[in-house]
C-alpha positions in Angstrom: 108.4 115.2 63.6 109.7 115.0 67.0 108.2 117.7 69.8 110.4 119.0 72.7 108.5 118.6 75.8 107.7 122.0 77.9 110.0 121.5 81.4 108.5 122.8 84.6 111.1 123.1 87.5 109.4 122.1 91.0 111.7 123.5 94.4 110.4 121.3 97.3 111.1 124.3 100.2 113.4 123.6 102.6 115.5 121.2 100.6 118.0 121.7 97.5 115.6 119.1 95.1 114.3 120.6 92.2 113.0 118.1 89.0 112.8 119.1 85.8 109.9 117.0 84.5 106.8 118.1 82.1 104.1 119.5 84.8 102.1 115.5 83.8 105.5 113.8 85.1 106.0 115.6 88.4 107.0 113.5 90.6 106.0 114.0 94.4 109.0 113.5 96.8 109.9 115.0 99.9 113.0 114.3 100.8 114.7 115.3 104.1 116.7 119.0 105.0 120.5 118.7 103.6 119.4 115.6 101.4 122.5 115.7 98.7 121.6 115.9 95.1 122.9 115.2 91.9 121.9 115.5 88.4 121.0 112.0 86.9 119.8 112.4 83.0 116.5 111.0 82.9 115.0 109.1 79.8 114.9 111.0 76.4 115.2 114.9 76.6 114.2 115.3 80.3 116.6 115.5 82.8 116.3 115.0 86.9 117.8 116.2 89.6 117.9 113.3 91.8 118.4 113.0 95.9 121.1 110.7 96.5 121.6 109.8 100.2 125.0 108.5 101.7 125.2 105.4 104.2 124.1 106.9 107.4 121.0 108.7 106.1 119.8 105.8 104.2 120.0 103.5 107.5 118.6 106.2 109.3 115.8 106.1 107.2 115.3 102.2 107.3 115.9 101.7 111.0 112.6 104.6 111.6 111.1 102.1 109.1 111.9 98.8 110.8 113.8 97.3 108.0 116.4 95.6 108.4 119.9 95.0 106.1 122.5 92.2 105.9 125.9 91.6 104.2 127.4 88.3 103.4 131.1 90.7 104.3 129.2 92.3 107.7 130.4 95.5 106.0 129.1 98.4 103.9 132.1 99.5 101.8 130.8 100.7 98.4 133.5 99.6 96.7 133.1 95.4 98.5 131.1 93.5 96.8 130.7 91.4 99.9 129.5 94.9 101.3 125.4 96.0 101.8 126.2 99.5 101.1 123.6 102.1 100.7 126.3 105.3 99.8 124.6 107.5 96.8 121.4 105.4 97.0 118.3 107.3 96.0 116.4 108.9 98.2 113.1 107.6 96.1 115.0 104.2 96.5 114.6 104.4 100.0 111.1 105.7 99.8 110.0 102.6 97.9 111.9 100.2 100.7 109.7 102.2 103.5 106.2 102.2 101.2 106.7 98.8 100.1 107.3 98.1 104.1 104.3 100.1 105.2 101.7 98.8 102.0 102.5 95.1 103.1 103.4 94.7 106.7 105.6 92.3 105.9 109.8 92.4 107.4 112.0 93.4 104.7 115.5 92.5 105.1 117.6 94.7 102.2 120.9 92.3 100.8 122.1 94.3 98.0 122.5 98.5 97.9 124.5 100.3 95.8 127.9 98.5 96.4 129.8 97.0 93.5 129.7 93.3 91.7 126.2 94.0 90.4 125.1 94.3 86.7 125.8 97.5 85.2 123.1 100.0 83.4 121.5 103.4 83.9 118.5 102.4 86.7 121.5 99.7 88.1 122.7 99.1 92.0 125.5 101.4 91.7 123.4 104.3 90.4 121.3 103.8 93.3 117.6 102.8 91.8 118.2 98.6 92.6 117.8 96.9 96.1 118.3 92.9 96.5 115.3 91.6 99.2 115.8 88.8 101.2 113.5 85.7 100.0 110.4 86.0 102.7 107.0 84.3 101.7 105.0 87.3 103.2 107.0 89.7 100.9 106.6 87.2 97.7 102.9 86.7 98.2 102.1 90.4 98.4 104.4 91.1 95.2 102.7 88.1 93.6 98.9 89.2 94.9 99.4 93.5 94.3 101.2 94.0 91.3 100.8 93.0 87.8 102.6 90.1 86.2 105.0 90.9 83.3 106.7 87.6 82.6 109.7 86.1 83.3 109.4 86.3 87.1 108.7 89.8 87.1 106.0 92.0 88.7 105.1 96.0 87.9 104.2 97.6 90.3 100.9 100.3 89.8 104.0 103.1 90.2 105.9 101.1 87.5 108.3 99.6 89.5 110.0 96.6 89.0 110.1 93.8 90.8 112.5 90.9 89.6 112.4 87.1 91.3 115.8 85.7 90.7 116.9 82.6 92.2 117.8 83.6 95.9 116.5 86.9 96.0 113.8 90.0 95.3 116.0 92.4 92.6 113.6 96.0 92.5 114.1 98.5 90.2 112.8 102.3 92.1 112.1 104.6 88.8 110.1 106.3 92.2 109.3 106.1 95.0 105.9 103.9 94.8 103.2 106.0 96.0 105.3 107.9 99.2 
């Protein structure tokens, strides 16, 4: 027997983000005035608005945060794959750069965004829940020495969050925003 689970609809004043998530899955995020949104199903019958963000507010957001970004193409054209683009990113994507930033001290430098050439899938780069970190040891030890290990170079976060060690970079999966 399969049960429906009873939606709650949250408004976050100010803003145009509103989740539709049981009242135990409420998600706290506070995303800035005239933050876009669009409706991302979530996971089994529960569906999520979700903040995207274009370019400039995403870069906005990670310059205040003192990360910085990098393209192999010095160029942010979504549709490059040589690009570091961050158009339709998620705003808890960019929540999870800055937390992860903030919780660790470390200097992030952000290599892959939401531009094409990566793997495909619901939580992928394109649908704005991946970023590709630059290979620093202060940014590997903190993953390594904070978050649980899951196998196959991969750490989870407490938040859930994925954190992937492929051979020249960090690959995170944000399902949130990591404790914002």
């Amino acid at each position: 027997m399969r049960r429906k689970l009873a939606a709650t609809v949250v408004a976050v004043t100010g803003t145009a983000l509103a989740l539709a998530l049981p009242a135990t899955a409420q998600a706290d995020v506070k995303p800035k005035e005239n933050d876009p949104v669009e409706t991302v199903a979530a996971p089994g019958s529960v569906q999520a608005l979700v903040t995207k963000l274009t370019h400039a507010q995403a870069t906005s957001r990670l310059r205040a945060a003192g990360i910085t970004w990098s393209s192999s193409g010095n160029c942010s054209d979504r549709n490059n794959p040589t690009c570091t683009s961050f158009s339709q990113v998620n705003l808890a994507t960019i929540q999870g750069a800055e937390t992860l930033k903030k919780a660790s001290g470390c200097a992030l430098n952000i290599t892959g965004g939401t531009e094409t050439g990566h793997a495909s899938g619901t939580y992928s780069h394109w649908n704005g829940y991946k970023l590709d970190y630059s290979l620093y040891t202060c940014v590997g030890n903190y993953i390594r020495n904070n978050f649980s290990y899951i196998g196959g170079n991969k750490w989870k976060s407490g938040s859930g969050n994925i954190y992937f060690l492929e051979s020249n970079h960090w690959d995170v999966t944000y399902y949130n925003c990591g404790g914002c």
